[in-house]
Backbone as JSON, one array per atom type, in Angstrom:
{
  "sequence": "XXXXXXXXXXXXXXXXXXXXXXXXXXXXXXXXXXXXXXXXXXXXXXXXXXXXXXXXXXXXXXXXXXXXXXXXXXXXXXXXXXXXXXXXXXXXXXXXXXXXXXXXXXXXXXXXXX",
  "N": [[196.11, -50.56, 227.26], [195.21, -47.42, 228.09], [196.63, -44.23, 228.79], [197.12, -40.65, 230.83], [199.24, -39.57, 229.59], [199.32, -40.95, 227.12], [196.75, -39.41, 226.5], [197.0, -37.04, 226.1], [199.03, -37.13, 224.23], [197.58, -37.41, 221.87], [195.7, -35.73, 221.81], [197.48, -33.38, 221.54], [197.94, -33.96, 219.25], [196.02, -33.09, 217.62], [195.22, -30.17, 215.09], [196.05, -27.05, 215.96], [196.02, -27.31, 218.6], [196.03, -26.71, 222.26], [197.75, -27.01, 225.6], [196.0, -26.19, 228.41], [195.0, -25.13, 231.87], [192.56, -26.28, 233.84], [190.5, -26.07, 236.65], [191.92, -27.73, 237.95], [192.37, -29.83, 236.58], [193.76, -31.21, 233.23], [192.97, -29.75, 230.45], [192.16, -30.03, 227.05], [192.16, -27.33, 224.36], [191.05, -26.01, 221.42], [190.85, -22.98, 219.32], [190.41, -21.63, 221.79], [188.47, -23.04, 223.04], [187.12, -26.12, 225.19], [187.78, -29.13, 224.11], [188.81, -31.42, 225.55], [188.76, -33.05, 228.57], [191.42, -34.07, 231.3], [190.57, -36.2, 233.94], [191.72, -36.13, 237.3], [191.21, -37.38, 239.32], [190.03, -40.06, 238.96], [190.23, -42.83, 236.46], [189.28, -41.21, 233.58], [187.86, -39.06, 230.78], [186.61, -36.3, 229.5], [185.03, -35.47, 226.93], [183.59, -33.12, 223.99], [180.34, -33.98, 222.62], [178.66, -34.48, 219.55], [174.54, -35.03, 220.23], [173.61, -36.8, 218.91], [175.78, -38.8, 218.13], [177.23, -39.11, 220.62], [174.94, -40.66, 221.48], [175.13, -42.6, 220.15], [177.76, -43.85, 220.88], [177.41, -44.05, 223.12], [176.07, -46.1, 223.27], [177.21, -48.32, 221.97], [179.52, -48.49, 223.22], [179.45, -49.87, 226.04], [179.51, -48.59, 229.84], [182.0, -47.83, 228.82], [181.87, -45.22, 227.31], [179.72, -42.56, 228.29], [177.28, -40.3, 228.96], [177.78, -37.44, 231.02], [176.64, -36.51, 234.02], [173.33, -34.8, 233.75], [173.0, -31.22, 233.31], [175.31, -30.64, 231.27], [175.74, -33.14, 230.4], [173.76, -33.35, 228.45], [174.26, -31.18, 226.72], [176.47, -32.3, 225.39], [178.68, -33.02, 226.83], [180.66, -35.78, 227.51], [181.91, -39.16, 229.39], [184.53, -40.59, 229.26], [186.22, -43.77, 229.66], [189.04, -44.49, 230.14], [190.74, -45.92, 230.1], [189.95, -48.17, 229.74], [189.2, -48.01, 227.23], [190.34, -48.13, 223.7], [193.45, -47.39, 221.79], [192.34, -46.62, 219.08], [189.67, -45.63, 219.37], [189.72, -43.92, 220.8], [191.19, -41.8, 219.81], [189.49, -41.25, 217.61], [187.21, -40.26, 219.22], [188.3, -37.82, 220.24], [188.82, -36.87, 217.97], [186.19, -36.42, 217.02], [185.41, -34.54, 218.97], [187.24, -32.04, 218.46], [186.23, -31.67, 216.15], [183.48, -30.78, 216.58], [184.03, -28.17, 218.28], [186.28, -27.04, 217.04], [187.13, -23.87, 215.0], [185.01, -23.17, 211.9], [186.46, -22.83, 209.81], [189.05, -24.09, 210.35], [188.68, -26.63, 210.57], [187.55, -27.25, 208.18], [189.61, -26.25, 206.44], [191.46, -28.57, 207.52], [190.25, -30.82, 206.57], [190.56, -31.02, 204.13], [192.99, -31.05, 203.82], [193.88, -33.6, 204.26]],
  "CA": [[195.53, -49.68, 228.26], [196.12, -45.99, 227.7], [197.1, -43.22, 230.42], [197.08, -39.6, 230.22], [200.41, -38.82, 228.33], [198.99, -41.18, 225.83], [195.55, -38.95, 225.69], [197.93, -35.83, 225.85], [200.17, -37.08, 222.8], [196.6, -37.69, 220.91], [194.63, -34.52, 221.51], [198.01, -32.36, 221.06], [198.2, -34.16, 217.58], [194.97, -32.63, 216.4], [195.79, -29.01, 214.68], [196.38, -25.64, 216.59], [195.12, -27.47, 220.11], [196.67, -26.15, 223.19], [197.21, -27.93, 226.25], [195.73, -25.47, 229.46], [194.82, -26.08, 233.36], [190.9, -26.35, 234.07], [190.11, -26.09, 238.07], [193.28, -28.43, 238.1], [192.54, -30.56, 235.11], [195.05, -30.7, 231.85], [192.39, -29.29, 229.29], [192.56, -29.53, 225.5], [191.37, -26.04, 223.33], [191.22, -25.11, 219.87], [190.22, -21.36, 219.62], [190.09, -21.3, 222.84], [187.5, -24.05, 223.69], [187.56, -27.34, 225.5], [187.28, -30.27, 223.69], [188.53, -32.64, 226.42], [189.59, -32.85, 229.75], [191.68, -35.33, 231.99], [190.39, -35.92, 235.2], [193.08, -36.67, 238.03], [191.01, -38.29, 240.62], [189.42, -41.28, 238.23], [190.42, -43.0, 235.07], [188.34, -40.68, 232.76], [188.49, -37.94, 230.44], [185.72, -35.64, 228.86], [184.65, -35.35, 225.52], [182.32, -32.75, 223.99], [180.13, -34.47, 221.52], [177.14, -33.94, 219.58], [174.18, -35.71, 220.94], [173.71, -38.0, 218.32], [176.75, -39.06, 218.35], [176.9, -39.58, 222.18], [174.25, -41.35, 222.33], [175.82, -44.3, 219.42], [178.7, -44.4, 220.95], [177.15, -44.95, 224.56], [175.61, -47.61, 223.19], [177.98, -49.1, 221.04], [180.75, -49.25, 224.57], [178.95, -49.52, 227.41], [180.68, -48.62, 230.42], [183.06, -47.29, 228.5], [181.35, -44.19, 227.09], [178.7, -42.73, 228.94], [177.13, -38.6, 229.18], [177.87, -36.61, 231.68], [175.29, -36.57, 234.4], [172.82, -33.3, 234.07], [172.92, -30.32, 231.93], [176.31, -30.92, 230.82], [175.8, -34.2, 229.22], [172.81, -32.76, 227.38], [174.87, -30.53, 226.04], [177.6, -33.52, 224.79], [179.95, -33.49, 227.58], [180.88, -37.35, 227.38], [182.93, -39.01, 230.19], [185.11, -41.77, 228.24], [186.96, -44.54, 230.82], [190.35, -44.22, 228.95], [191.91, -47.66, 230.48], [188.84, -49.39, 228.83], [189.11, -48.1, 225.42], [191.67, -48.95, 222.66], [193.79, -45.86, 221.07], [191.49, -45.94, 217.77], [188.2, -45.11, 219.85], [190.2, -42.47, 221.84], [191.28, -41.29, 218.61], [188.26, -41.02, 216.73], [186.37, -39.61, 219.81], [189.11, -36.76, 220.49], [188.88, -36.14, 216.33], [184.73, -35.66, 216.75], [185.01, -33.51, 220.0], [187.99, -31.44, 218.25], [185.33, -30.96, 214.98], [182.51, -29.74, 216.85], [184.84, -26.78, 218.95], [187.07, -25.64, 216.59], [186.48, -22.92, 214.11], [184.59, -23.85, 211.01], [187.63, -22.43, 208.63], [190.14, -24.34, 210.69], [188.16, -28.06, 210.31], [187.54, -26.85, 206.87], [191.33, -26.73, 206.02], [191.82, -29.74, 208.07], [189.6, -31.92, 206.17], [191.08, -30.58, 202.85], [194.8, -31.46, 203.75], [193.68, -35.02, 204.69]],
  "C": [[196.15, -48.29, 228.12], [196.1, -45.31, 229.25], [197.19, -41.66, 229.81], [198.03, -39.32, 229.73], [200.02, -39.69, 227.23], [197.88, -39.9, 225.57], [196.24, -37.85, 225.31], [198.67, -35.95, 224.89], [199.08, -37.0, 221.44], [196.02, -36.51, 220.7], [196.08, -33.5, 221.0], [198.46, -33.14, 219.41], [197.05, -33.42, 216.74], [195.23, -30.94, 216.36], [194.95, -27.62, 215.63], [195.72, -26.07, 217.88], [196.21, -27.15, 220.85], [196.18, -26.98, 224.47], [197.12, -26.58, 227.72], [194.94, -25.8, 230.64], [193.16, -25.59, 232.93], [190.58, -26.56, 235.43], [191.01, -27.5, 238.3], [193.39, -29.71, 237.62], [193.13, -30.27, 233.66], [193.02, -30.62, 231.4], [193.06, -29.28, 227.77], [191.37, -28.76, 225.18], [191.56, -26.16, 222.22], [190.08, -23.94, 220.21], [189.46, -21.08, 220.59], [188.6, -21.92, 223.52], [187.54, -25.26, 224.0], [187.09, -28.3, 224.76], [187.44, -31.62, 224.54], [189.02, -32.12, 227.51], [190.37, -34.37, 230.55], [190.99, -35.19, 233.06], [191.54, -36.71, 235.78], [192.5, -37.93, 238.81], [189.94, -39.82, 240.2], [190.25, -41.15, 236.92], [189.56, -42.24, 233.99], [188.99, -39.31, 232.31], [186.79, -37.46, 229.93], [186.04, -35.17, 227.68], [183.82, -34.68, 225.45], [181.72, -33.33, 222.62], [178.7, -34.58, 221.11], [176.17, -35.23, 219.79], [173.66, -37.19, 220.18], [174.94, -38.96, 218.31], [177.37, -39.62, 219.93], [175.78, -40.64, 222.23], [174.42, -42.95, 221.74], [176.05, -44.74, 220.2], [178.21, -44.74, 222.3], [176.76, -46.68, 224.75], [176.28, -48.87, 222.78], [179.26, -49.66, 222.12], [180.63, -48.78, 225.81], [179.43, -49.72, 228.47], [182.08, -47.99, 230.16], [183.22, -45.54, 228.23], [180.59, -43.84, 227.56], [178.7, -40.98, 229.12], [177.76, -38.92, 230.23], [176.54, -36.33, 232.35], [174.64, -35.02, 234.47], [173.23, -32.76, 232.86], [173.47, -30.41, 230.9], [176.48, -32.44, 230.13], [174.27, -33.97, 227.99], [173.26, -31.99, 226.61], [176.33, -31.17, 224.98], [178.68, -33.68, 225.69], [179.8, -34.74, 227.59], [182.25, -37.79, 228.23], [183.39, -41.0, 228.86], [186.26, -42.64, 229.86], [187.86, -45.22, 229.84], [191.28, -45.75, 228.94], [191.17, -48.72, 230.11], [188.83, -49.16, 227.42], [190.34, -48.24, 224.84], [192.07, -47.47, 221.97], [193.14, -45.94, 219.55], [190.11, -45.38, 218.38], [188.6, -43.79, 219.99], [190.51, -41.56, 220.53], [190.48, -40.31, 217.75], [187.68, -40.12, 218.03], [187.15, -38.17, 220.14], [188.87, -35.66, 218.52], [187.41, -35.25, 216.89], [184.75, -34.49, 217.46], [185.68, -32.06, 219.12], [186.74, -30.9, 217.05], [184.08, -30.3, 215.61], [183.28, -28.35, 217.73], [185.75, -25.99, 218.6], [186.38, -24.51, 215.5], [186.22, -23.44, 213.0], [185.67, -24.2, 209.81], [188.84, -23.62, 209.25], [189.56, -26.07, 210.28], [187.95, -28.24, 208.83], [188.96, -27.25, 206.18], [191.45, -28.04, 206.14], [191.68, -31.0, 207.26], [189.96, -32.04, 204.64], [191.94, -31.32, 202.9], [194.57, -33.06, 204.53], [193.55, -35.7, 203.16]]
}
């Protein structure tokens, strides 16, 4: 079962992310854009993710993964229920969000030095 200093040890592992407040949610950025958020007042975090991709993984752990109701899950916000998934989902879904929001040059590198 994970908790937020696990998601916080995961998203600050992916390169040049920064951890900053959000209307009084920890936020993870790269160049200055969110790729996730914690929320305080539920088990959940937000993911932004593209909509193919959202709409697998909804399917693939249901209950677990699921949009964002309204504009904002049309757009890939994805709420993830962090005490239901296993640290390789959280993983992988923190990697995708982190590749669609950072800069092209910086995922570029990234994927090089892998």
């Amino acid at each position: 079962m994970l908790a937020p200093p696990d998601i916080r040890r995961l998203a600050l592992e992916l390169p040049e992310t920064e951890e900053a407040d959000h209307h009084g949610m920890a936020s993870f950025r790269v160049g200055g854009k969110i790729l996730c958020t914690i929320q305080l007042d539920q088990p959940r975090m937000m993911v932004k993710l593209d909509a193919e991709d959202q709409h697998n993984l909804a399917e693939a752990h249901p209950g677990v993964v699921e949009p964002v109701p309204g504009y904002w899950g049309r757009k890939g916000s994805t709420f993830v229920r962090y005490e239901q998934a296993d640290e390789a989902l959280v993983r992988s879904l923190l990697w995708m969000a982190w590749t669609k929001v950072a800069p092209k040059k910086l995922v570029k590198a990234s994927r090089l030095a892998m």
